[in-house]
C-alpha positions in Angstrom: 27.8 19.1 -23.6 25.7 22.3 -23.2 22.7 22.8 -20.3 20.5 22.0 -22.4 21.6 18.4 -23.7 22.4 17.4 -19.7 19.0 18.6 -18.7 17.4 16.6 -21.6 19.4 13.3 -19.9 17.9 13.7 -17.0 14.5 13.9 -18.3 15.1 11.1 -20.5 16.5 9.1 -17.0 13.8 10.3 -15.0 11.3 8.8 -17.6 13.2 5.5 -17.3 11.0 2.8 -15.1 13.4 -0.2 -16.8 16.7 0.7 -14.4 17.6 -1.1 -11.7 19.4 0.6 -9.0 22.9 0.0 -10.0 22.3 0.9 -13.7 20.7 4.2 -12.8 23.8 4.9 -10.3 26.1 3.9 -13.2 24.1 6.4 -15.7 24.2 8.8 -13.1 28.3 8.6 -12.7 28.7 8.4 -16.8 27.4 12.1 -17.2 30.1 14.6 -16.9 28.3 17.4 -15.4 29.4 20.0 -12.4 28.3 18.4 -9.1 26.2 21.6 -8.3 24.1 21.5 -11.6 23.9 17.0 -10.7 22.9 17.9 -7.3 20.6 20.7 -8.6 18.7 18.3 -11.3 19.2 14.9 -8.9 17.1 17.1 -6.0 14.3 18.5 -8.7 14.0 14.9 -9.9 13.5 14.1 -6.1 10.9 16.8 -5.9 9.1 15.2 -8.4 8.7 12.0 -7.3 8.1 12.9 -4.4 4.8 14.6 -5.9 4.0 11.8 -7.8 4.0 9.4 -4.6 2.0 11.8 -2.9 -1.0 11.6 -6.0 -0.4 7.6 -6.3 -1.1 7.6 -2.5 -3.7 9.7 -2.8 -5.1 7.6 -5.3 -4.7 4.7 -3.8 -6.9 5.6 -0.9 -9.6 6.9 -3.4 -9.7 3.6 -5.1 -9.7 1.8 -1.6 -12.6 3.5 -0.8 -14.8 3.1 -4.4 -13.7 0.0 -4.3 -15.0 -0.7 -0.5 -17.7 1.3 -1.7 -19.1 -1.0 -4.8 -18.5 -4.2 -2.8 -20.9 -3.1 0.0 -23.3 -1.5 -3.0 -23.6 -5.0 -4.7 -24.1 -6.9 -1.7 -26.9 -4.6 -0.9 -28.1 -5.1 -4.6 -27.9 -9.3 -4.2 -29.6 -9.1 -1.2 -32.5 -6.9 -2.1 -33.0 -9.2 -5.4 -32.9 -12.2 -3.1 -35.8 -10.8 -0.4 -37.9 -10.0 -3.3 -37.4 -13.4 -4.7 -37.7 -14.9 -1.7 -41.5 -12.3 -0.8 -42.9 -13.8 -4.3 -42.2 -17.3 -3.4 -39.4 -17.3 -6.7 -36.9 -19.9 -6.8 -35.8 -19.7 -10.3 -36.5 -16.5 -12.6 -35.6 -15.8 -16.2 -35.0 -12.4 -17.5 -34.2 -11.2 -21.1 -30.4 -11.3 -20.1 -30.3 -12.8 -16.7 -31.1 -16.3 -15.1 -31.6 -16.1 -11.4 -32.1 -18.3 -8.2 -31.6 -18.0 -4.9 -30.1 -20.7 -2.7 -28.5 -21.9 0.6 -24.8 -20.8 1.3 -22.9 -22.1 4.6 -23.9 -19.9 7.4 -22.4 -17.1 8.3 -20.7 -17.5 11.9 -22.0 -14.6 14.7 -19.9 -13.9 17.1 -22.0 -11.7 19.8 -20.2 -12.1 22.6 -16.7 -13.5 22.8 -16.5 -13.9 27.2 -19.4 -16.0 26.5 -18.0 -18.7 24.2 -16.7 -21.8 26.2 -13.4 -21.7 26.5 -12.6 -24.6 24.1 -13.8 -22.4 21.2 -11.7 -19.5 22.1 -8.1 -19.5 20.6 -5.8 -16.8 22.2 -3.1 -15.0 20.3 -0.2 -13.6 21.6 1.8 -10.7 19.4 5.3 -10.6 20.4 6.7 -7.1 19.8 10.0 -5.5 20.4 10.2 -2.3 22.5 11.6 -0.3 20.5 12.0 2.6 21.9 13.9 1.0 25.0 16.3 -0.3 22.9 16.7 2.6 21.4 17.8 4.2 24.5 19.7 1.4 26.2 21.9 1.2 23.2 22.0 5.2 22.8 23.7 5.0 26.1 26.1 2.3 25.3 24.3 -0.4 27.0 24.7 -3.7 24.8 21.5 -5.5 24.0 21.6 -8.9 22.4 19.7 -9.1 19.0 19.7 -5.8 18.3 22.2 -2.6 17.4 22.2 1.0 16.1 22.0 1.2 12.7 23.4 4.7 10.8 20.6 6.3 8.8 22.3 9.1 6.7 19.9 10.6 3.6 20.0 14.5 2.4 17.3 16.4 3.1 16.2 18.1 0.2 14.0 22.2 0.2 
């Protein structure tokens, strides 16, 4: 198999969103190629999506804020229709496309002050969160620490 047909496979994998982990490592280990040239195209595959996280996140954030961004805008919109309805004395109005009326929803709850509810309406919540950091370093020294241990975390760093 030429360069040229084993670079083609690994586009065509790349392109693949259907494999499961142990398929792809089994496609990967059925292509007879020289480690250096697997490595070589496994590490620009990397490379690329590593690029294409970086835009989806990117993206993602963008969308976040539009999205944040069109709620607040037709809130404003709902309630500017509603004062005006509400100036002119209009419960009910007809438009050429549109029927609208205002009307009561529950009430929005307020809280101003939160040391200044009694303390029956107050609910406290406590986070339980491990430290850690300590355990970290109590088990980097060889200290045992029940419910917890060192876990290996080998991965290739790829330039």
């Amino acid at each position: 198999m030429n360069l040229f047909e084993l670079n083609d496979i690994y586009r065509q994998l790349s392109q693949r969103d259907d494999l499961d982990p142990t398929t792809l490592i089994d496609s990967l280990k059925a292509i007879k190629d020289d480690r250096e040239v697997k490595l070589e195209n496994l590490a620009t595959w990397a490379d690329q999506l590593k690029s294409e996280i970086g835009f989806l996140e990117e993206k993602q954030k963008l969308f976040r804020g539009e999205l944040t961004y069109r709620r607040n805008k037709l809130r404003w919109i709902k309630q500017y229709i509603t004062d005006v309805m509400d100036d002119a004395g209009i419960k009910k109005i007809q438009t050429d496309n549109h029927l609208l009326s205002t009307r009561n929803f529950k009430a929005s709850t307020v809280v101003d002050d939160v040391d200044k509810l009694p303390s029956e309406l107050v609910t406290e919540e406590v986070t339980i969160k491990p430290d850690k950091k300590g355990i970290y370093d109590r088990l980097k020294e060889g200290d045992e620490v029940p419910g917890a241990h060192l876990e290996p975390n080998r991965n290739v760093v790829i330039k």
